[in-house]
N, CA and C atoms of all chains as a GROMACS GRO file, in nm:
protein
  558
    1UNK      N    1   0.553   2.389   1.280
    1UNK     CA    2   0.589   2.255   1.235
    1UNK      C    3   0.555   2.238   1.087
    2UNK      N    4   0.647   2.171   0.993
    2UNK     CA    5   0.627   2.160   0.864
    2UNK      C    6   0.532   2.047   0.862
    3UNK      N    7   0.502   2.017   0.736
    3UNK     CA    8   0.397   1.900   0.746
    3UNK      C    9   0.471   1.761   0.746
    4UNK      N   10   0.548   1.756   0.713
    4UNK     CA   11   0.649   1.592   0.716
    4UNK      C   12   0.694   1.607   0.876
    5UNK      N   13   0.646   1.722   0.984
    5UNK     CA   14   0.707   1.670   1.114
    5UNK      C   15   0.572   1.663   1.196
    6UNK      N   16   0.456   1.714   1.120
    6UNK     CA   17   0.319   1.713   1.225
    6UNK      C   18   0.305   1.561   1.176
    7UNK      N   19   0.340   1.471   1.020
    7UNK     CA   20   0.312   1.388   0.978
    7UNK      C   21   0.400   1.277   1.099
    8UNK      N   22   0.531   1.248   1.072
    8UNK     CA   23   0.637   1.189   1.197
    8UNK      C   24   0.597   1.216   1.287
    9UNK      N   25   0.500   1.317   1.374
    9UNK     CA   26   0.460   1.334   1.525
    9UNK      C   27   0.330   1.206   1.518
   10UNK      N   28   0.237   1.232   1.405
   10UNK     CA   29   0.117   1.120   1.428
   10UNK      C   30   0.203   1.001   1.409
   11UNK      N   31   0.280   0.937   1.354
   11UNK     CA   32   0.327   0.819   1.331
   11UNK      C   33   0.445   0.772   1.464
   12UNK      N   34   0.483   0.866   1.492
   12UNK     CA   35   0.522   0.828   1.651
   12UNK      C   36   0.434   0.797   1.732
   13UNK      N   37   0.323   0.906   1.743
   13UNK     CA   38   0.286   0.898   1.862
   13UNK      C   39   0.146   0.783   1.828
   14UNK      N   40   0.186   0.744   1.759
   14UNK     CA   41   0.054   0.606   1.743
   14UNK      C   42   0.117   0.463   1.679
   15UNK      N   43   0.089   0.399   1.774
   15UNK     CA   44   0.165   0.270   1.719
   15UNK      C   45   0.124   0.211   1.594
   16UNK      N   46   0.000   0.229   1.539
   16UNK     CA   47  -0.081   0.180   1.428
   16UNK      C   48  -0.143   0.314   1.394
   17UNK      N   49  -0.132   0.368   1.308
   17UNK     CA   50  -0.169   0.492   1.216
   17UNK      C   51  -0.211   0.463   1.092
   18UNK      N   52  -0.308   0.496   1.061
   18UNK     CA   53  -0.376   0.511   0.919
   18UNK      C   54  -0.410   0.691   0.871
   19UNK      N   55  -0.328   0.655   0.755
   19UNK     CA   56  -0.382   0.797   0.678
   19UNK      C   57  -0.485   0.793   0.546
   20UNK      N   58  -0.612   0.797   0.551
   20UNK     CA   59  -0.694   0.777   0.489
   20UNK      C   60  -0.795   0.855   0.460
   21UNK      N   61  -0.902   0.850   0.375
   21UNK     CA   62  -1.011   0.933   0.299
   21UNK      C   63  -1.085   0.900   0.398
   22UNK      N   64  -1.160   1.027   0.477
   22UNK     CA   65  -1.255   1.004   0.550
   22UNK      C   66  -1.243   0.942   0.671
   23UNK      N   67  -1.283   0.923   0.767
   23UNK     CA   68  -1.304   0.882   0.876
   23UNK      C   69  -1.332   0.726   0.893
   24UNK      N   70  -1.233   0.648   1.043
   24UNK     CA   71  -1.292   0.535   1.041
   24UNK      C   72  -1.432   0.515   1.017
   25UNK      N   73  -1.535   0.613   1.122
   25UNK     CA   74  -1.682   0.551   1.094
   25UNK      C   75  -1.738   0.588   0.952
   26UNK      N   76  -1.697   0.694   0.915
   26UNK     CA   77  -1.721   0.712   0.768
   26UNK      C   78  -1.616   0.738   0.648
   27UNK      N   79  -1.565   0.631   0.605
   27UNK     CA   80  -1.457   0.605   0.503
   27UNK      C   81  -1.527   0.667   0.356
   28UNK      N   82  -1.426   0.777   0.296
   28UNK     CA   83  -1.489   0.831   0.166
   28UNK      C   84  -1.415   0.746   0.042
   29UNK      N   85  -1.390   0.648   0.114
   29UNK     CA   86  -1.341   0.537  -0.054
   29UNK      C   87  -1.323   0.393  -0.012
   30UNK      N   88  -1.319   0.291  -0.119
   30UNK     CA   89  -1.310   0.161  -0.052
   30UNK      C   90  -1.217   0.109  -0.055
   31UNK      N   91  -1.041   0.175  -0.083
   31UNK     CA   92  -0.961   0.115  -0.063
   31UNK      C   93  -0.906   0.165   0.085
   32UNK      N   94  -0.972   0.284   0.173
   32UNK     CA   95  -0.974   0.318   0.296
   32UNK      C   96  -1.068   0.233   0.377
   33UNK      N   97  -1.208   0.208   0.354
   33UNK     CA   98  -1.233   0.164   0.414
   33UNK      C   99  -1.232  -0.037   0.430
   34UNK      N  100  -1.141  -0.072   0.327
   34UNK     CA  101  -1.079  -0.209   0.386
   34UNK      C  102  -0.989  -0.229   0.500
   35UNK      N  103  -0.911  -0.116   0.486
   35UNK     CA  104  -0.792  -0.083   0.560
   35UNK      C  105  -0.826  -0.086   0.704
   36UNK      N  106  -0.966  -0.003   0.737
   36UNK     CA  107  -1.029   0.009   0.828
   36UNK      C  108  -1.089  -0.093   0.875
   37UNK      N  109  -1.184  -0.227   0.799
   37UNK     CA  110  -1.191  -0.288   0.818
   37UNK      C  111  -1.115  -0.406   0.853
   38UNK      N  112  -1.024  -0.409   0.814
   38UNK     CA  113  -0.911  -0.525   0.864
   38UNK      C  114  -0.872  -0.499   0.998
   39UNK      N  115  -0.811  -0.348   1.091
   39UNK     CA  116  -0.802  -0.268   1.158
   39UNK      C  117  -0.901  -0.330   1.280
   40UNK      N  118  -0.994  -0.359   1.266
   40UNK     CA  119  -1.103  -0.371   1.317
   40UNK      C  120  -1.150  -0.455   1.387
   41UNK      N  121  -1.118  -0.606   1.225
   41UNK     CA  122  -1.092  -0.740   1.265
   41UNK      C  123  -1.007  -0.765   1.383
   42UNK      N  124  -0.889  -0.724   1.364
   42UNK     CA  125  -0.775  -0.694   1.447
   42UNK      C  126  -0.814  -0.680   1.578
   43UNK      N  127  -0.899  -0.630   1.614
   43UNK     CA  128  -0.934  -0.533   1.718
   43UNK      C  129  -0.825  -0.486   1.803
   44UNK      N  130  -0.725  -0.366   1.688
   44UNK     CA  131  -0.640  -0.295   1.795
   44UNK      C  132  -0.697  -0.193   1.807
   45UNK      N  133  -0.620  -0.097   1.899
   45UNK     CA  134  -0.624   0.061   1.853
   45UNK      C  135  -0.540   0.063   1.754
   46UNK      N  136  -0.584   0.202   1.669
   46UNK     CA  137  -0.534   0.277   1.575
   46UNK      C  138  -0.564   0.421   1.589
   47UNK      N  139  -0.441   0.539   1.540
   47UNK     CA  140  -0.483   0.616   1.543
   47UNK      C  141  -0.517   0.618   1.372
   48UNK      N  142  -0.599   0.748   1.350
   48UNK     CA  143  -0.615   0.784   1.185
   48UNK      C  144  -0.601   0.911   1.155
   49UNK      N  145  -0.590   0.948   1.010
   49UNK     CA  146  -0.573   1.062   0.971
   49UNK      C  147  -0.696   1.061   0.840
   50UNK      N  148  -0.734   1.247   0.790
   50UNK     CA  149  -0.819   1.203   0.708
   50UNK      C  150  -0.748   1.329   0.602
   51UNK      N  151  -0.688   1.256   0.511
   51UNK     CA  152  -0.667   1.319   0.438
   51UNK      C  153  -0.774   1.448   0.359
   52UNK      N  154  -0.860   1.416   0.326
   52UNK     CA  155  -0.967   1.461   0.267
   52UNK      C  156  -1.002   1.614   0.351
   53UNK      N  157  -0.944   1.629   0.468
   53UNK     CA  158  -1.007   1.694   0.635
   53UNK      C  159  -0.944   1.848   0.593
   54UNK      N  160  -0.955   1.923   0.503
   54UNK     CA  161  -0.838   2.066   0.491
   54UNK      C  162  -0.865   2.134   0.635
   55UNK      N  163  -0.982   2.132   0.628
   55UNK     CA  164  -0.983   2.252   0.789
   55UNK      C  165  -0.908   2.183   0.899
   56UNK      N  166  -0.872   2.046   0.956
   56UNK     CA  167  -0.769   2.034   0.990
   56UNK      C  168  -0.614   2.024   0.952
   57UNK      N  169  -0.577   1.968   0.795
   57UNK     CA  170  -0.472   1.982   0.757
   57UNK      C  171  -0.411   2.035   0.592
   58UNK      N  172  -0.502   2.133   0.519
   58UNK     CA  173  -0.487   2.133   0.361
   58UNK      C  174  -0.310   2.039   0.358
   59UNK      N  175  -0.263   2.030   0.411
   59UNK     CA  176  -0.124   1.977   0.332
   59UNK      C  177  -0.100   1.849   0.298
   60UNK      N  178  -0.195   1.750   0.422
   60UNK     CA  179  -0.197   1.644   0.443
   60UNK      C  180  -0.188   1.551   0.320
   61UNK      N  181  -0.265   1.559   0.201
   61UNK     CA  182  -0.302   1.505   0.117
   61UNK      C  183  -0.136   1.480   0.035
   62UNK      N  184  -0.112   1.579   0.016
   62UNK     CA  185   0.021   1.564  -0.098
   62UNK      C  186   0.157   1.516   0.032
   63UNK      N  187   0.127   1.597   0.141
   63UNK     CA  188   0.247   1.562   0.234
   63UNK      C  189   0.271   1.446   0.235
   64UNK      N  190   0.160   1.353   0.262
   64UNK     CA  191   0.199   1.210   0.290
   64UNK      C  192   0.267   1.094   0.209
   65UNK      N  193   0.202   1.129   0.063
   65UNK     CA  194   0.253   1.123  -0.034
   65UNK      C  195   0.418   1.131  -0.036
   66UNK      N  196   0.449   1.234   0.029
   66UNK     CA  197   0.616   1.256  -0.025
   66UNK      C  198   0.653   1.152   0.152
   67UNK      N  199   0.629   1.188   0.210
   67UNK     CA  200   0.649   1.134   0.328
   67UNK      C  201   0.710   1.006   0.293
   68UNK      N  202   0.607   0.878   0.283
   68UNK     CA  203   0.698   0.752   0.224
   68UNK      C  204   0.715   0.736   0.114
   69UNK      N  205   0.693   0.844  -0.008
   69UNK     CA  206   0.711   0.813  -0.134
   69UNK      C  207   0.646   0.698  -0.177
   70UNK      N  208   0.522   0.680  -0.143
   70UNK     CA  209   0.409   0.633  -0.200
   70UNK      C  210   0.280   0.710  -0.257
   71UNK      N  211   0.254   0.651  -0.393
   71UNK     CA  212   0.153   0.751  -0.443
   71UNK      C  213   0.017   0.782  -0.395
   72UNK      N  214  -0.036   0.676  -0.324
   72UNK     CA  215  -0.115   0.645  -0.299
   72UNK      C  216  -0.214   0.634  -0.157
   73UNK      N  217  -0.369   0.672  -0.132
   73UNK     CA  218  -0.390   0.661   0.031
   73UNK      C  219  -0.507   0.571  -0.008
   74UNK      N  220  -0.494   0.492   0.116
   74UNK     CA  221  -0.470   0.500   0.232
   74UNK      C  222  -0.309   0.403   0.270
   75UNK      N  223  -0.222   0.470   0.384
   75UNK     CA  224  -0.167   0.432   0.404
   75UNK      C  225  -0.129   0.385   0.538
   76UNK      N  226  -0.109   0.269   0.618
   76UNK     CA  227  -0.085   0.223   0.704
   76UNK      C  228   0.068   0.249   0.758
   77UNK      N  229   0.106   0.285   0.900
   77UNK     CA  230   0.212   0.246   0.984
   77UNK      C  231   0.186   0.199   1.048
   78UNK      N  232   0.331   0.132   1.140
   78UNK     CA  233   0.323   0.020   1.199
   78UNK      C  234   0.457   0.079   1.322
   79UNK      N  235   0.449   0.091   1.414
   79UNK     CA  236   0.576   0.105   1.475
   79UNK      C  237   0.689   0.204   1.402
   80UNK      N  238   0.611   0.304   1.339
   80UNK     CA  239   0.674   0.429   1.270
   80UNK      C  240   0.736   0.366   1.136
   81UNK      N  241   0.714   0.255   1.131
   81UNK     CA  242   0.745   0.207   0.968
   81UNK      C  243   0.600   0.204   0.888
   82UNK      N  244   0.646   0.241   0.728
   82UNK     CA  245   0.512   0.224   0.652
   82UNK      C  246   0.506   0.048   0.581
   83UNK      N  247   0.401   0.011   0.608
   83UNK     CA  248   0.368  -0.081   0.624
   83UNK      C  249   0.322  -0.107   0.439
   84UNK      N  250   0.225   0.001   0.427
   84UNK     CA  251   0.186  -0.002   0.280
   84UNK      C  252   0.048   0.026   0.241
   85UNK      N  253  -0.031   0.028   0.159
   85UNK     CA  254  -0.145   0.051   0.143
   85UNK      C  255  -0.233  -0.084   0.123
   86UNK      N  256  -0.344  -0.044   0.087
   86UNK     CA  257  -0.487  -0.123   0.068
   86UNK      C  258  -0.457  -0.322   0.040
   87UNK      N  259  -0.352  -0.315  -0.076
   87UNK     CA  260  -0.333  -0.439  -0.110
   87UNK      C  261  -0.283  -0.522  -0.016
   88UNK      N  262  -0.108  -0.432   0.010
   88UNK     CA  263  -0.032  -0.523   0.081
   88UNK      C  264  -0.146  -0.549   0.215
   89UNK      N  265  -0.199  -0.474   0.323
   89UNK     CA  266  -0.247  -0.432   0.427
   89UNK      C  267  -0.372  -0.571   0.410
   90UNK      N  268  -0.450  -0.623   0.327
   90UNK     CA  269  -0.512  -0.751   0.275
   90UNK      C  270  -0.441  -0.860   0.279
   91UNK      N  271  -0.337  -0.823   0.219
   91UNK     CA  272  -0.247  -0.961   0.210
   91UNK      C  273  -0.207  -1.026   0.314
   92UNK      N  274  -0.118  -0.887   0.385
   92UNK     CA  275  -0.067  -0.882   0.502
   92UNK      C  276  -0.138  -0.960   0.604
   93UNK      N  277  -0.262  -0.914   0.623
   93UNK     CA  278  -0.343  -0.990   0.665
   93UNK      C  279  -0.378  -1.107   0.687
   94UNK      N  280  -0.388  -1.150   0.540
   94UNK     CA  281  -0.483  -1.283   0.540
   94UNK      C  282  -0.310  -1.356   0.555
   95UNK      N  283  -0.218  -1.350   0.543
   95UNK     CA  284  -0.115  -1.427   0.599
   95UNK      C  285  -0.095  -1.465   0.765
   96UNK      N  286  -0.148  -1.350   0.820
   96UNK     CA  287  -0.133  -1.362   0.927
   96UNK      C  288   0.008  -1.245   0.945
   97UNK      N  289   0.067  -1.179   0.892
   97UNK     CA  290   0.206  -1.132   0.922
   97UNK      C  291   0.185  -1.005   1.000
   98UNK      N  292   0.049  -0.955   0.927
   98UNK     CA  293   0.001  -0.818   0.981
   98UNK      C  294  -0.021  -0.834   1.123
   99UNK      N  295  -0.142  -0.953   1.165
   99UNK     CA  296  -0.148  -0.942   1.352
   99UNK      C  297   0.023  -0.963   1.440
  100UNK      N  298   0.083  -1.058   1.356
  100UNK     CA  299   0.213  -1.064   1.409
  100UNK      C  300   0.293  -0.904   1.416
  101UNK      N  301   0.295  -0.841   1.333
  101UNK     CA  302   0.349  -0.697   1.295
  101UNK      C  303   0.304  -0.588   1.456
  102UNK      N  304   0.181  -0.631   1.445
  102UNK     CA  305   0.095  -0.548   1.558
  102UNK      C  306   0.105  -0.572   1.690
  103UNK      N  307   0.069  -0.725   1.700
  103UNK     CA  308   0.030  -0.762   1.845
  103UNK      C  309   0.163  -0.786   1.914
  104UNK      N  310   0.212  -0.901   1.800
  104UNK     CA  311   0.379  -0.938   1.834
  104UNK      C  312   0.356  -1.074   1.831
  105UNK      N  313   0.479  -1.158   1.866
  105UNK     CA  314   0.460  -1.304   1.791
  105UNK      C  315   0.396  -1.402   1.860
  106UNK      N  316   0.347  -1.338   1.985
  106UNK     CA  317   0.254  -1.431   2.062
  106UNK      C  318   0.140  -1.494   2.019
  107UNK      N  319   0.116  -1.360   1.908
  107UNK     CA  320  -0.021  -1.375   1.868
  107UNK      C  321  -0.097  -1.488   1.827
  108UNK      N  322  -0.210  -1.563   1.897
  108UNK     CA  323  -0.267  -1.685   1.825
  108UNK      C  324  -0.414  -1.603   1.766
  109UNK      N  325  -0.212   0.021  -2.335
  109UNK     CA  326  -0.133   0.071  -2.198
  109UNK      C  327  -0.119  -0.041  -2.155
  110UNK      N  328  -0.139  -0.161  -2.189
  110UNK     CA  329  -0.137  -0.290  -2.132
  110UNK      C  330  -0.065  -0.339  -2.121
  111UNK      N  331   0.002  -0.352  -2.313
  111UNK     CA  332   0.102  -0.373  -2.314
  111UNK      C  333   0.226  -0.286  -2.292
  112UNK      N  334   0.241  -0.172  -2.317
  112UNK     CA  335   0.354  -0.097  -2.197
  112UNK      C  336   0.348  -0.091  -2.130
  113UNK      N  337   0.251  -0.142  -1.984
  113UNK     CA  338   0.255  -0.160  -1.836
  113UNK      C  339   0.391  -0.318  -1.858
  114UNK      N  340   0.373  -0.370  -1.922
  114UNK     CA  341   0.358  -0.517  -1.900
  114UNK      C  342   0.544  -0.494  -1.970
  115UNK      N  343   0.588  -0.418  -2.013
  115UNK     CA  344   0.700  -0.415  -2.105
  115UNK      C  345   0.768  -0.336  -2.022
  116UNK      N  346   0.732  -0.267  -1.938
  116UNK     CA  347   0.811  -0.133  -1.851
  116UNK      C  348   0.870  -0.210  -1.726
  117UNK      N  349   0.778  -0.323  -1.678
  117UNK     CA  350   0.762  -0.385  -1.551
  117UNK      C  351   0.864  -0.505  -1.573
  118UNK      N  352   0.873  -0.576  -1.717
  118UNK     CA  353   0.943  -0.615  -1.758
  118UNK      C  354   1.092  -0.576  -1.798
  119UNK      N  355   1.155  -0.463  -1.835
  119UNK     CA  356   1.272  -0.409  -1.817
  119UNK      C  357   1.322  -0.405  -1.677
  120UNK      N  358   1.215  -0.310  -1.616
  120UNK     CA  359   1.266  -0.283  -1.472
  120UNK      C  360   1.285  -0.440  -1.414
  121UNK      N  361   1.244  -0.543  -1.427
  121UNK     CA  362   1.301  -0.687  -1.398
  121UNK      C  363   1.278  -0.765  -1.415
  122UNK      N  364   1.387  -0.774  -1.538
  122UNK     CA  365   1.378  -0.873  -1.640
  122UNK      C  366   1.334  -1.018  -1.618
  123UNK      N  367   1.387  -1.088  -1.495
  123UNK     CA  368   1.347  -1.234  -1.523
  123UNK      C  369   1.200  -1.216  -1.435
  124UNK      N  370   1.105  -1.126  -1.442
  124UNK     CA  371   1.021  -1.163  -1.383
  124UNK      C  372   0.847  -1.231  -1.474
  125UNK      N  373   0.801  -1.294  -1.426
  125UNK     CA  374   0.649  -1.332  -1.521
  125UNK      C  375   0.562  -1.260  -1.506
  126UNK      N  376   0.489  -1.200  -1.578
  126UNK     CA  377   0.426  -1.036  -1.564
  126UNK      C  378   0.313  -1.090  -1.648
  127UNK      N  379   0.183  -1.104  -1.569
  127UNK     CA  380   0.032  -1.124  -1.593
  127UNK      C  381  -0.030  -0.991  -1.570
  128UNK      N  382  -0.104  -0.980  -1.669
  128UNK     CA  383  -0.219  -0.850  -1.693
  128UNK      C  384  -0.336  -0.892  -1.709
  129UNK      N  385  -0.388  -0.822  -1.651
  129UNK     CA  386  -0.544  -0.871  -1.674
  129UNK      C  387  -0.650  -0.712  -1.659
  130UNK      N  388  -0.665  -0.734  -1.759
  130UNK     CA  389  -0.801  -0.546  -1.783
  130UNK      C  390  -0.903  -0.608  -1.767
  131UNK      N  391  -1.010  -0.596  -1.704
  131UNK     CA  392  -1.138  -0.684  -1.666
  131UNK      C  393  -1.192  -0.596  -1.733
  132UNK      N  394  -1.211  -0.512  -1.702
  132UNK     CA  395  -1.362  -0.357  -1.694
  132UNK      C  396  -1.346  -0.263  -1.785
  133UNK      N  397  -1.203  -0.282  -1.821
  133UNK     CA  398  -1.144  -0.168  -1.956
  133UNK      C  399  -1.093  -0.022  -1.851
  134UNK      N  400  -1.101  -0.062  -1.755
  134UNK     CA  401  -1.076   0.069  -1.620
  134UNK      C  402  -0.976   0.021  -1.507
  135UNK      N  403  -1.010  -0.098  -1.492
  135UNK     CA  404  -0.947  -0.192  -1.328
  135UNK      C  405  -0.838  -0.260  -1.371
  136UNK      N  406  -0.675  -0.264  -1.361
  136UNK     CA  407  -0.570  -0.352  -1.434
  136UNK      C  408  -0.556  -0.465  -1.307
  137UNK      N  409  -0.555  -0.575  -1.347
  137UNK     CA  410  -0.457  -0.618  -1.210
  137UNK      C  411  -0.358  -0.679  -1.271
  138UNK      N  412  -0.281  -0.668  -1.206
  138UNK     CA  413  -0.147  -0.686  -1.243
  138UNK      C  414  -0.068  -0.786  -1.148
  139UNK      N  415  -0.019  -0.960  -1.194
  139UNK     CA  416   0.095  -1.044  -1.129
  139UNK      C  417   0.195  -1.027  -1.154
  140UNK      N  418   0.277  -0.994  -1.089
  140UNK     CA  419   0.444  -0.993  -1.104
  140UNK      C  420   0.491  -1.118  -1.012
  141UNK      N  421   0.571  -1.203  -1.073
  141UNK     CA  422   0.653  -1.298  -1.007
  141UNK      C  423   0.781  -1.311  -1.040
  142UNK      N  424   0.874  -1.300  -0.952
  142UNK     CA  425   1.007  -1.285  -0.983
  142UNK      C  426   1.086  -1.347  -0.855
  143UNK      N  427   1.219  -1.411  -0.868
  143UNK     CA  428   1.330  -1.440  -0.762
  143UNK      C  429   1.385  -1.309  -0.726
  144UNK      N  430   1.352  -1.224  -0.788
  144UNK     CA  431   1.403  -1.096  -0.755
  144UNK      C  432   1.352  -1.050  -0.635
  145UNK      N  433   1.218  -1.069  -0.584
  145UNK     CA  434   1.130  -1.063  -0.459
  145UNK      C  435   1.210  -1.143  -0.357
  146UNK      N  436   1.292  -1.257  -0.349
  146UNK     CA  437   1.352  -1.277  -0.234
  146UNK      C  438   1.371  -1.251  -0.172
  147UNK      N  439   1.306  -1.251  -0.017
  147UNK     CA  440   1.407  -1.202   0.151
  147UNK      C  441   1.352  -1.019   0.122
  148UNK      N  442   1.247  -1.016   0.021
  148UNK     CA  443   1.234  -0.829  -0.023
  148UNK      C  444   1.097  -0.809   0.117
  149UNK      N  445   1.039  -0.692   0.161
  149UNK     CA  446   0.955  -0.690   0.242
  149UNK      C  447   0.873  -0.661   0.066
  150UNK      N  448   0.695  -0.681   0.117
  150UNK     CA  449   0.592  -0.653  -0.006
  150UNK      C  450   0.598  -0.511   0.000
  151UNK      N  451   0.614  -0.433   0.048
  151UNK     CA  452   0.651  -0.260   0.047
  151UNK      C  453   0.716  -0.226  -0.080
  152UNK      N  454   0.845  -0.312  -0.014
  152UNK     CA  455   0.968  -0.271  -0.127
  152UNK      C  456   0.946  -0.368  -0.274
  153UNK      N  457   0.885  -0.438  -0.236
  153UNK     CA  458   0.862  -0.547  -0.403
  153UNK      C  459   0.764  -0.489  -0.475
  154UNK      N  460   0.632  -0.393  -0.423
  154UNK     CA  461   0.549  -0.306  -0.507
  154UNK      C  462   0.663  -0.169  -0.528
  155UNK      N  463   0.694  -0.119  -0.480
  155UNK     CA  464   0.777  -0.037  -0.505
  155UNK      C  465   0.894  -0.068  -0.656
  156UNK      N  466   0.937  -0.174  -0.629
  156UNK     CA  467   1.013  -0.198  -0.738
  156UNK      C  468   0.914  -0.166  -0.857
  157UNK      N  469   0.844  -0.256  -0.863
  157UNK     CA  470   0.719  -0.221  -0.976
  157UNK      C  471   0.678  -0.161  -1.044
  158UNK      N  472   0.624  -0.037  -0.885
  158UNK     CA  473   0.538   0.062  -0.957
  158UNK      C  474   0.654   0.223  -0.994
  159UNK      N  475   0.774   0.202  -0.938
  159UNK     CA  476   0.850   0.286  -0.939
  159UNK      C  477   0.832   0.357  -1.129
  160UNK      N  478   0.916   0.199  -1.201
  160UNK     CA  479   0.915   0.269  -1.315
  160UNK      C  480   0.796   0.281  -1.376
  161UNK      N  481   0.689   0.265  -1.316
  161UNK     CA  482   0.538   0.263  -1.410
  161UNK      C  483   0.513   0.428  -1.350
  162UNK      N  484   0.514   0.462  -1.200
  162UNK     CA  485   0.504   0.620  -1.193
  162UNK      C  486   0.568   0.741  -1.339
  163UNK      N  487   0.714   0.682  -1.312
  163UNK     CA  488   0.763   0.766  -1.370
  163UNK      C  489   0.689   0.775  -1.555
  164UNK      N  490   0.668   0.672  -1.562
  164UNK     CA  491   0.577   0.665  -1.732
  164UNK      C  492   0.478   0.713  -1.716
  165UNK      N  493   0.385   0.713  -1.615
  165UNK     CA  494   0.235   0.737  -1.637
  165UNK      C  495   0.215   0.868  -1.539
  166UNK      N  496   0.288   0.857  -1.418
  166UNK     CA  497   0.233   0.941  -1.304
  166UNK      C  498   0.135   0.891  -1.228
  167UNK      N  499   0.150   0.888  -1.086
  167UNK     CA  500   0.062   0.859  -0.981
  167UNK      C  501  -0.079   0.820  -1.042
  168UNK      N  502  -0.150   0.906  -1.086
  168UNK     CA  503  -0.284   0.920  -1.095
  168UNK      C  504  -0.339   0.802  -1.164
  169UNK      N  505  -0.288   0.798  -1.317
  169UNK     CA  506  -0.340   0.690  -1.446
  169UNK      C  507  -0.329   0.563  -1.325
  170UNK      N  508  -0.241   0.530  -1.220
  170UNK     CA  509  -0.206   0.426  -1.186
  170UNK      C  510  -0.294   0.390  -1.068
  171UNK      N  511  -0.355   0.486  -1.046
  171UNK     CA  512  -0.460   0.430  -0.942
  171UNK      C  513  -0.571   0.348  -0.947
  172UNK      N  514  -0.537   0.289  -1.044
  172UNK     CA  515  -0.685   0.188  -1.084
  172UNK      C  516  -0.571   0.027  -1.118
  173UNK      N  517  -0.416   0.002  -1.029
  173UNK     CA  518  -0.404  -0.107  -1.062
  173UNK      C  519  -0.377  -0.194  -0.962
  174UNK      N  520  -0.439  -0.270  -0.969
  174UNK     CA  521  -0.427  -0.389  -0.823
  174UNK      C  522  -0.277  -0.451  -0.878
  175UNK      N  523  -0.212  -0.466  -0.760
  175UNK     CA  524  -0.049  -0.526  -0.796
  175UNK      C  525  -0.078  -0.645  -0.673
  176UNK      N  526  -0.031  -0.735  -0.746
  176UNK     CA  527   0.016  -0.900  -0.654
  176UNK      C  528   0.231  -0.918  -0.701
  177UNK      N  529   0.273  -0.933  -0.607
  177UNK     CA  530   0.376  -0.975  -0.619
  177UNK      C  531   0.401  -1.086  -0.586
  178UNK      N  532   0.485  -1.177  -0.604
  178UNK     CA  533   0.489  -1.341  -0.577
  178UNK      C  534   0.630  -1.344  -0.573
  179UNK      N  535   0.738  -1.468  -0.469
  179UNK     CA  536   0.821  -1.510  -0.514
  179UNK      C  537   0.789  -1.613  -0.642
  180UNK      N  538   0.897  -1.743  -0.666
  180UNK     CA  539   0.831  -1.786  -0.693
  180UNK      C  540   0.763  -1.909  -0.665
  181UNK      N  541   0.839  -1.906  -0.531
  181UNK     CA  542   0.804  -2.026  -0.410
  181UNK      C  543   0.661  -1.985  -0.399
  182UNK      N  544   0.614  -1.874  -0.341
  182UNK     CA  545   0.561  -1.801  -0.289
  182UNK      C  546   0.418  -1.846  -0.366
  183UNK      N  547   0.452  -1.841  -0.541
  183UNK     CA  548   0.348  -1.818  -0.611
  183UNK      C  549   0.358  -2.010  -0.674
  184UNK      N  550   0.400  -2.072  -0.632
  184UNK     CA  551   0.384  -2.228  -0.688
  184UNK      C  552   0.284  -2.284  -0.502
  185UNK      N  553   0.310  -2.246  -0.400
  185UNK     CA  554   0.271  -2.212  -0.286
  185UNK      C  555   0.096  -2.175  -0.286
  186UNK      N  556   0.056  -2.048  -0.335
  186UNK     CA  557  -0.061  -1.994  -0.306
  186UNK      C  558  -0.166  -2.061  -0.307
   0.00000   0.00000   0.00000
């Protein structure tokens, strides 16, 4: 498997995916670990990815990158769409659009 | 770089109001407000943005800039 299809296999097979520095319990930057923290608030599942991780993926880092053609990690999906990184994923949030995105429009 | 962040962001769309702010001499944040953001998801409205600022600077220089996008409902609103 190339890395843009092991990348599309995690984003399928997880309804909420984060690709980020480090690990939920230990985030190696703080625009990952907001991401995580919002995540949290939320209290969904998520799966994650750690970019940073080579012995599980050296490709990961630049793959993802080309993947949505964003420069930047950490990056959030949502139902196999990219959602966006650190800022929007705050914003998103504090609007309320993000739990709607996730839970669905029931959500109070 | 401030002012060519602020002039690049400005071509790429034109009627928009483009606030800079360098706090730290390291951290940019950057307001963009434009009608151009209409009915846009915030994905695709940073994207517009940072598209032509990649291609000037490259990924990296750009990782130190906080982006807010606004309609301008959006941003008379906040």
């Amino acid at each position: 498997m190339s890395v843009q299809e092991r990348i599309q296999k995690l984003v399928d097979d997880n309804k909420v995916m984060v690709f980020m520095k480090g690990t939920p319990a230990q985030p190696m930057c703080g625009f990952s670990s907001r991401v995580v923290e919002v995540l949290k608030r939320l209290a969904v599942e998520f799966g994650s990815a750690n970019v940073l991780d080579d012995a599980a993926d050296p490709e990961l880092r630049d793959g993802i990158k080309g993947f949505s053609d964003w420069p930047t990690i950490p990056q959030l999906y949502v139902d196999g769409e990219f959602v966006g990184g650190c800022d929007i994923v705050i914003e998103l949030y504090q609007s309320g659009e993000l739990e709607k995105m996730i839970v669905g429009e029931n959500a109070e | 770089m401030q002012e060519n962040i602020e002039q690049l962001i400005q071509n790429a769309i034109p009627d928009a109001t483009v606030i800079i702010n360098m706090n730290d001499g390291v951290h940019l944040d950057a307001i963009v407000i434009s009608p151009a953001f209409e009915g846009v998801t915030l994905v695709k409205q940073h994207r517009m943005v940072m598209t032509p600022l990649k291609s000037a600077f490259g990924s990296e220089a750009l990782h130190a800039l906080a982006l807010k996008t606004y309609t301008p409902e959006k941003w008379k609103n906040r």
